[in-house]
Jmol script that loads the backbone (N, CA, C; Angstrom):
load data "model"
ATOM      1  N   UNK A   1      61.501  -2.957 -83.220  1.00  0.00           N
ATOM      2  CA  UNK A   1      60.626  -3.254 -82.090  1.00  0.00           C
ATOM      3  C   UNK A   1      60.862  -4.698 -81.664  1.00  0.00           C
ATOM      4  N   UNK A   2      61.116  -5.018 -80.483  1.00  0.00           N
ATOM      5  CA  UNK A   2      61.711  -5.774 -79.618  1.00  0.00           C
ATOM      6  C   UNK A   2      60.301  -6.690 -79.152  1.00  0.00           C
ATOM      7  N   UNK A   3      60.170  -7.844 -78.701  1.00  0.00           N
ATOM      8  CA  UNK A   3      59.133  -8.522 -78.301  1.00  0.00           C
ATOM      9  C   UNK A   3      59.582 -10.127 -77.766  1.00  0.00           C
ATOM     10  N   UNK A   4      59.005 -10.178 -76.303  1.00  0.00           N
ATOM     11  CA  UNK A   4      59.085 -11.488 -75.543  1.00  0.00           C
ATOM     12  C   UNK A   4      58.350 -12.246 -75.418  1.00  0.00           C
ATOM     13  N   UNK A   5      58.642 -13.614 -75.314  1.00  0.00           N
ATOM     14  CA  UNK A   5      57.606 -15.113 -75.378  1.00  0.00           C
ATOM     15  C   UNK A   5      57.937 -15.614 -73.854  1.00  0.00           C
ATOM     16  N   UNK A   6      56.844 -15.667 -73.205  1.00  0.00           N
ATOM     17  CA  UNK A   6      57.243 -16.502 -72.166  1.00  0.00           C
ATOM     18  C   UNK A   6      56.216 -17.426 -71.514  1.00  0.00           C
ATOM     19  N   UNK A   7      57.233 -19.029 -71.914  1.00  0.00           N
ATOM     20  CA  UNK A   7      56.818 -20.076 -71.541  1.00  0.00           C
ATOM     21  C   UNK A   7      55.668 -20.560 -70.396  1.00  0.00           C
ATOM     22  N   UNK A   8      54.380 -19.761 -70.028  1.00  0.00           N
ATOM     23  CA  UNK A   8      53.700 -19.934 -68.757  1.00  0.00           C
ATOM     24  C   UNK A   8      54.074 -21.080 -68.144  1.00  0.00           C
ATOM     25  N   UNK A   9      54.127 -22.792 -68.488  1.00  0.00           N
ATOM     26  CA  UNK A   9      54.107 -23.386 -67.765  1.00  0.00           C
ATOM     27  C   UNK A   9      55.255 -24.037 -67.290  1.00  0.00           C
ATOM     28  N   UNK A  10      56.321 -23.438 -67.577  1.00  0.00           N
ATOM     29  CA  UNK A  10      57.755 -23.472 -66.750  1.00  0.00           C
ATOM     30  C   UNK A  10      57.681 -22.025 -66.028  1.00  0.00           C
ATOM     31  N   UNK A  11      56.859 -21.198 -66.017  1.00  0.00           N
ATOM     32  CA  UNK A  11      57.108 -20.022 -65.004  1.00  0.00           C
ATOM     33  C   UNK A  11      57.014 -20.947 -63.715  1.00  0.00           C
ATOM     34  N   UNK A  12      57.251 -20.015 -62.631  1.00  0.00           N
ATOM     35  CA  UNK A  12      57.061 -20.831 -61.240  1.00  0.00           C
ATOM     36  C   UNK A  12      57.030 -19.581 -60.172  1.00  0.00           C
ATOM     37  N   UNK A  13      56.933 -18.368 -61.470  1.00  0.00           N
ATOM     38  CA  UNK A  13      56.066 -16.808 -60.526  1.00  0.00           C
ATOM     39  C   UNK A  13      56.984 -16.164 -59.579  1.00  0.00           C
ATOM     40  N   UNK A  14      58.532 -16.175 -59.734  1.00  0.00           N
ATOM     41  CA  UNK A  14      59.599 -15.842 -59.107  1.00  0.00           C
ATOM     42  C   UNK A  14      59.467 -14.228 -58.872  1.00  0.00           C
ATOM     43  N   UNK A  15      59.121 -13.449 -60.282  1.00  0.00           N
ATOM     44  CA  UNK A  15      59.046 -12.485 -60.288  1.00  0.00           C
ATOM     45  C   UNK A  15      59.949 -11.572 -61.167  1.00  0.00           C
ATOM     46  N   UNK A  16      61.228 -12.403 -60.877  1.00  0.00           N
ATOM     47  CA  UNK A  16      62.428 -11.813 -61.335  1.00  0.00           C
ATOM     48  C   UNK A  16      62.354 -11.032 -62.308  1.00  0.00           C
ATOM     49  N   UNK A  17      62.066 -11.079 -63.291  1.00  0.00           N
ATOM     50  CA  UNK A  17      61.931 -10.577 -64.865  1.00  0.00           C
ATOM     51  C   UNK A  17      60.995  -9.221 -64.685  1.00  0.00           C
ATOM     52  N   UNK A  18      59.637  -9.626 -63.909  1.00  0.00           N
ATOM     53  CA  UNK A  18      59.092  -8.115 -63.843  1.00  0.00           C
ATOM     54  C   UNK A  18      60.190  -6.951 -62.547  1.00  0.00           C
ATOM     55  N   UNK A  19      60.553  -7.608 -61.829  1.00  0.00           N
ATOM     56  CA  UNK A  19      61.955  -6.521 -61.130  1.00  0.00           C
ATOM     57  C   UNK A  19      62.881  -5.874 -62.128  1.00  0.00           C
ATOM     58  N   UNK A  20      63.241  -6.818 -63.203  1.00  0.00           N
ATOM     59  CA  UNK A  20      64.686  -6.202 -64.185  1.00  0.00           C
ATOM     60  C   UNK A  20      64.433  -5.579 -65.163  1.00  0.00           C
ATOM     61  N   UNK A  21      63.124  -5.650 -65.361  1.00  0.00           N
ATOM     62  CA  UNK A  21      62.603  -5.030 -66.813  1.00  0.00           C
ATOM     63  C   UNK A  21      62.191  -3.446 -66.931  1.00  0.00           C
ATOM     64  N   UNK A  22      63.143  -2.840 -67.468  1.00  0.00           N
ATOM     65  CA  UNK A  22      63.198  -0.980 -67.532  1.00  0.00           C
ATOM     66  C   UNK A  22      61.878  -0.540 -67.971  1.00  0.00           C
ATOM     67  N   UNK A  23      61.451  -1.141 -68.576  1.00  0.00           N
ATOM     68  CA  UNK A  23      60.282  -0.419 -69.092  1.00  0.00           C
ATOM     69  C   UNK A  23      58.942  -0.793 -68.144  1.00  0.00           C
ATOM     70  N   UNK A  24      58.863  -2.002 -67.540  1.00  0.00           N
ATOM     71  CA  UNK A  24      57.887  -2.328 -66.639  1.00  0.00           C
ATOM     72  C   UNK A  24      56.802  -3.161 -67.418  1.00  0.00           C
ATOM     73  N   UNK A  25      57.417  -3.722 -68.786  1.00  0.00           N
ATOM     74  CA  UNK A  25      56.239  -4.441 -69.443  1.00  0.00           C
ATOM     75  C   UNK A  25      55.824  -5.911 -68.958  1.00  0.00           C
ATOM     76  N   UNK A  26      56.672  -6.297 -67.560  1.00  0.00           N
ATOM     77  CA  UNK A  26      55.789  -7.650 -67.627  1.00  0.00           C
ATOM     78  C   UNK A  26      55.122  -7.634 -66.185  1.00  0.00           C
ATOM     79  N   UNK A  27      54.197  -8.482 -66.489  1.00  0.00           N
ATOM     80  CA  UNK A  27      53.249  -7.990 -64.999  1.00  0.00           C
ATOM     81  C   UNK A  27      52.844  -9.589 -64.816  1.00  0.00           C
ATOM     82  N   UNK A  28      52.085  -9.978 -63.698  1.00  0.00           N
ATOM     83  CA  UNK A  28      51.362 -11.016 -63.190  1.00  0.00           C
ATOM     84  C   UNK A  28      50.275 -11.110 -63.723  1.00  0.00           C
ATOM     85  N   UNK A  29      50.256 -12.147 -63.844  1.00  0.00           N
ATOM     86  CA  UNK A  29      48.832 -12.434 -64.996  1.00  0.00           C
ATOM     87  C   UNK A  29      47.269 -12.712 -64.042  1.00  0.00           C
ATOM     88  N   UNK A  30      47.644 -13.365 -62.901  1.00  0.00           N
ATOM     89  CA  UNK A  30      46.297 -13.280 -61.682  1.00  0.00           C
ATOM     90  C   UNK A  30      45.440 -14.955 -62.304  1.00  0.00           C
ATOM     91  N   UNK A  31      46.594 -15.454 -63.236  1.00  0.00           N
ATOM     92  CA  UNK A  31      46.312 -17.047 -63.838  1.00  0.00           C
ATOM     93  C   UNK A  31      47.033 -18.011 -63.123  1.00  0.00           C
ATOM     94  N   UNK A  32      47.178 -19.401 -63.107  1.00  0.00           N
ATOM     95  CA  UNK A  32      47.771 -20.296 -63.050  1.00  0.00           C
ATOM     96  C   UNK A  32      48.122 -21.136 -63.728  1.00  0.00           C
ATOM     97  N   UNK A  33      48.978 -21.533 -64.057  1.00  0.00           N
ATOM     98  CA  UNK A  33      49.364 -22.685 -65.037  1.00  0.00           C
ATOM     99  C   UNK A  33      49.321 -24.148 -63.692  1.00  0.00           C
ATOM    100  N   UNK A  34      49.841 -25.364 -64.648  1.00  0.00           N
ATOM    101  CA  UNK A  34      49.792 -26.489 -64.055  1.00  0.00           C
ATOM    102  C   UNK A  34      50.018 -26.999 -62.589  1.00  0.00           C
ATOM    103  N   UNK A  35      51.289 -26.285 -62.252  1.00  0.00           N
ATOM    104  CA  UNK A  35      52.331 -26.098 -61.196  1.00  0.00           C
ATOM    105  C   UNK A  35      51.420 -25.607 -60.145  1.00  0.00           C
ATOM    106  N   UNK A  36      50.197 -24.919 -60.496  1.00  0.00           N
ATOM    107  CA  UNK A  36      50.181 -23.515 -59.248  1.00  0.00           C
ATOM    108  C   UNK A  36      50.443 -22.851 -59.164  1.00  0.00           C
ATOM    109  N   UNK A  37      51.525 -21.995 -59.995  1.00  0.00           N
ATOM    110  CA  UNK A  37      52.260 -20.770 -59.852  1.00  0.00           C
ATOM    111  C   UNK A  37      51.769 -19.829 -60.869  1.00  0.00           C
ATOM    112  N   UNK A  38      51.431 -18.743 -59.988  1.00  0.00           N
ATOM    113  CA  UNK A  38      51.175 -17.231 -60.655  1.00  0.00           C
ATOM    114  C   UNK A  38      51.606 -16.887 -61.664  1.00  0.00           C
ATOM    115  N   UNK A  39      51.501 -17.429 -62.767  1.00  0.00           N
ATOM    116  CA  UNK A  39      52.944 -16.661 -63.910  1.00  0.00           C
ATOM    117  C   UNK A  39      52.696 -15.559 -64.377  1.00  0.00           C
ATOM    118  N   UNK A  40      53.686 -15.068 -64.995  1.00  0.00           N
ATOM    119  CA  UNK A  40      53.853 -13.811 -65.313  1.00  0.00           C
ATOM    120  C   UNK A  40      53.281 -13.315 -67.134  1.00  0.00           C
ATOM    121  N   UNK A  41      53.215 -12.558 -67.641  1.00  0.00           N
ATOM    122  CA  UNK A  41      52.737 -12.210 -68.853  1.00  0.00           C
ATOM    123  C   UNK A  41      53.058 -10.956 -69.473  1.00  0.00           C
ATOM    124  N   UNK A  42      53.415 -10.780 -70.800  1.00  0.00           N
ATOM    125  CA  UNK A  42      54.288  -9.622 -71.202  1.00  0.00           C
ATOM    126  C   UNK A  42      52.931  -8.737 -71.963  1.00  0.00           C
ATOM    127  N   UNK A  43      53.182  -7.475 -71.468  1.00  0.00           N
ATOM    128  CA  UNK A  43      52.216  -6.693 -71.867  1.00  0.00           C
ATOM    129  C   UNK A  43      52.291  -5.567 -73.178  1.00  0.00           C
ATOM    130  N   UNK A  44      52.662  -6.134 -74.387  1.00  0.00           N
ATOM    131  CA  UNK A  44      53.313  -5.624 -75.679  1.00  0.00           C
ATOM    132  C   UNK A  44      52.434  -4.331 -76.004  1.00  0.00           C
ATOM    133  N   UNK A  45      53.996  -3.645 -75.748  1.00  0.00           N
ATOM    134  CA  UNK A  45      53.141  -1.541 -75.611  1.00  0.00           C
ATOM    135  C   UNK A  45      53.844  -1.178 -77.176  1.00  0.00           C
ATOM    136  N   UNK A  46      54.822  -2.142 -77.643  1.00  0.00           N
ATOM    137  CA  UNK A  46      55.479  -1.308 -78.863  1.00  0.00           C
ATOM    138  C   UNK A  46      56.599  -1.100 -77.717  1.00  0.00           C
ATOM    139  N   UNK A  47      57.146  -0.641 -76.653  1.00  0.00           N
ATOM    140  CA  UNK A  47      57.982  -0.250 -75.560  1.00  0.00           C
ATOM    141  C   UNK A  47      59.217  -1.037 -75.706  1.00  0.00           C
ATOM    142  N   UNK A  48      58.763  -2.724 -75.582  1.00  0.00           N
ATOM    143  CA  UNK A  48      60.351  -3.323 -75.449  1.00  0.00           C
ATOM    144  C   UNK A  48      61.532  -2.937 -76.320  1.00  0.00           C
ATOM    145  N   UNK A  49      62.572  -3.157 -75.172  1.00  0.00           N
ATOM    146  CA  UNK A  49      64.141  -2.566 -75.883  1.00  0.00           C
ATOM    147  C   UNK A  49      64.541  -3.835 -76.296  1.00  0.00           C
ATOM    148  N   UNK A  50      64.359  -4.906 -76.258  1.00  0.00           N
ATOM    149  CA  UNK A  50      65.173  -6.372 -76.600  1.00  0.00           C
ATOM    150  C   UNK A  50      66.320  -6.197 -75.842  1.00  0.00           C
ATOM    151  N   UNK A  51      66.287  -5.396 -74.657  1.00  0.00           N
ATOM    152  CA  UNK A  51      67.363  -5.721 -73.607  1.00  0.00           C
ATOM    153  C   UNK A  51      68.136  -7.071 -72.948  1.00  0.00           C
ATOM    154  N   UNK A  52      67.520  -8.024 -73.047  1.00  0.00           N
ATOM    155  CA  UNK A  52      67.338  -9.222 -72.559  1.00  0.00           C
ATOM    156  C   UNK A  52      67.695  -8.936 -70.960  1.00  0.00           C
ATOM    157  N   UNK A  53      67.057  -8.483 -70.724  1.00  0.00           N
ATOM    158  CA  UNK A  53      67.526  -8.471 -68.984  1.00  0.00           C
ATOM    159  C   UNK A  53      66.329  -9.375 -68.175  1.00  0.00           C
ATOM    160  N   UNK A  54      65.494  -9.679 -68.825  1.00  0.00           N
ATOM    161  CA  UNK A  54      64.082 -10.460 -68.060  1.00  0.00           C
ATOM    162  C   UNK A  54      64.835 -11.730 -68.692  1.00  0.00           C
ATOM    163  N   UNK A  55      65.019 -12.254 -70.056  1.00  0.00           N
ATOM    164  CA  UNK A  55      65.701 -13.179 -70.088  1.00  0.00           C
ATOM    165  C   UNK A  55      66.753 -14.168 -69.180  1.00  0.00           C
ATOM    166  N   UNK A  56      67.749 -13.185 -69.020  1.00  0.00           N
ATOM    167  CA  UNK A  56      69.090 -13.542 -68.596  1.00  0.00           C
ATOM    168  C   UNK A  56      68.820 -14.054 -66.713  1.00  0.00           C
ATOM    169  N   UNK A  57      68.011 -13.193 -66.087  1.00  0.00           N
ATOM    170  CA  UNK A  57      67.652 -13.266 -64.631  1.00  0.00           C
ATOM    171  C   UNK A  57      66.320 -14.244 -64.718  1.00  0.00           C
ATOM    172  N   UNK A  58      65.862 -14.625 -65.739  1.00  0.00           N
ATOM    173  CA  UNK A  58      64.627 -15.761 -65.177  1.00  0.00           C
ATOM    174  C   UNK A  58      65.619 -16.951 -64.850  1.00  0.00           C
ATOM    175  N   UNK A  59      65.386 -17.579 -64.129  1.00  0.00           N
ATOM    176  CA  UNK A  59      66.626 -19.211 -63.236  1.00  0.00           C
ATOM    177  C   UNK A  59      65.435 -20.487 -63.964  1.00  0.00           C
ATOM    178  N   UNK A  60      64.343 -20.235 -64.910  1.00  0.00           N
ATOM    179  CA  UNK A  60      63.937 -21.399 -65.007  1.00  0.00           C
ATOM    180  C   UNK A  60      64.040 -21.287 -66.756  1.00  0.00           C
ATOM    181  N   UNK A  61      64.454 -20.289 -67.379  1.00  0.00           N
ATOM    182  CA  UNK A  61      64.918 -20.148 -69.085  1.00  0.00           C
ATOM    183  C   UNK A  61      63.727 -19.977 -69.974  1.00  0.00           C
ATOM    184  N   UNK A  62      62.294 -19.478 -68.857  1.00  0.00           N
ATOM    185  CA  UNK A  62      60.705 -19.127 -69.410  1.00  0.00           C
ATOM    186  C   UNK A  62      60.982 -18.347 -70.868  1.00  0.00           C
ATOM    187  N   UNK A  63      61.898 -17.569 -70.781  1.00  0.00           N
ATOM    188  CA  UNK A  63      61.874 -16.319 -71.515  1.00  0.00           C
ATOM    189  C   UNK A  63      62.184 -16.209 -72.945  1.00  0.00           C
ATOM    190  N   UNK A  64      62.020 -15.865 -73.989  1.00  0.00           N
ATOM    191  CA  UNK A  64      62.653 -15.775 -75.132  1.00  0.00           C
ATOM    192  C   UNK A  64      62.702 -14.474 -75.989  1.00  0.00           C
ATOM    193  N   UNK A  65      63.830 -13.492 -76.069  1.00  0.00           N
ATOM    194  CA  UNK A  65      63.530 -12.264 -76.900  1.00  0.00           C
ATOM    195  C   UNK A  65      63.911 -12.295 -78.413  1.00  0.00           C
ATOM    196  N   UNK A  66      63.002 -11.560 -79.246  1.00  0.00           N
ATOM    197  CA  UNK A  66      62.891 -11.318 -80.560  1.00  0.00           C
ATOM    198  C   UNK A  66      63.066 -10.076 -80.816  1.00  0.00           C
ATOM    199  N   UNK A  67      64.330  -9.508 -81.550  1.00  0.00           N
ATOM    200  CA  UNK A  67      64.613  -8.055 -81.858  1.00  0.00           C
ATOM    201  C   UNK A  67      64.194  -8.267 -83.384  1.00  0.00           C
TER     202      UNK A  67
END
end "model"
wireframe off; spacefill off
backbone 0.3
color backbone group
């Protein structure tokens, strides 16, 4: 079982990661961090593949996966 960390206050709410992610586990959190920006938040179902595909497409490096 696969599981992601992501940095809220380098998010900047791009989105990217909830677009690439097969399973659909990361969603908008409806929070703000420092910046102002919407960040995003991983919603741990047991589901993640440790795909790194939310990883690889975040442009600010929020992301971190644990297989």
């Amino acid at each position: 079982m696969a599981k992601i960390t992501i940095d809220s206050e380098k998010c900047k709410g791009c989105l990217l990661c909830i677009t690439f992610c097969p399973k659909g586990l990361i969603k908008v959190s409806g929070k703000f961090n420092k910046r102002g920006a919407d960040f995003v938040e991983f919603k741990d179902s047991g589901e993640c593949l440790g795909c790194v595909q939310c990883a690889i497409m975040c442009p600010d490096c929020c992301i971190e996966v644990y297989k």
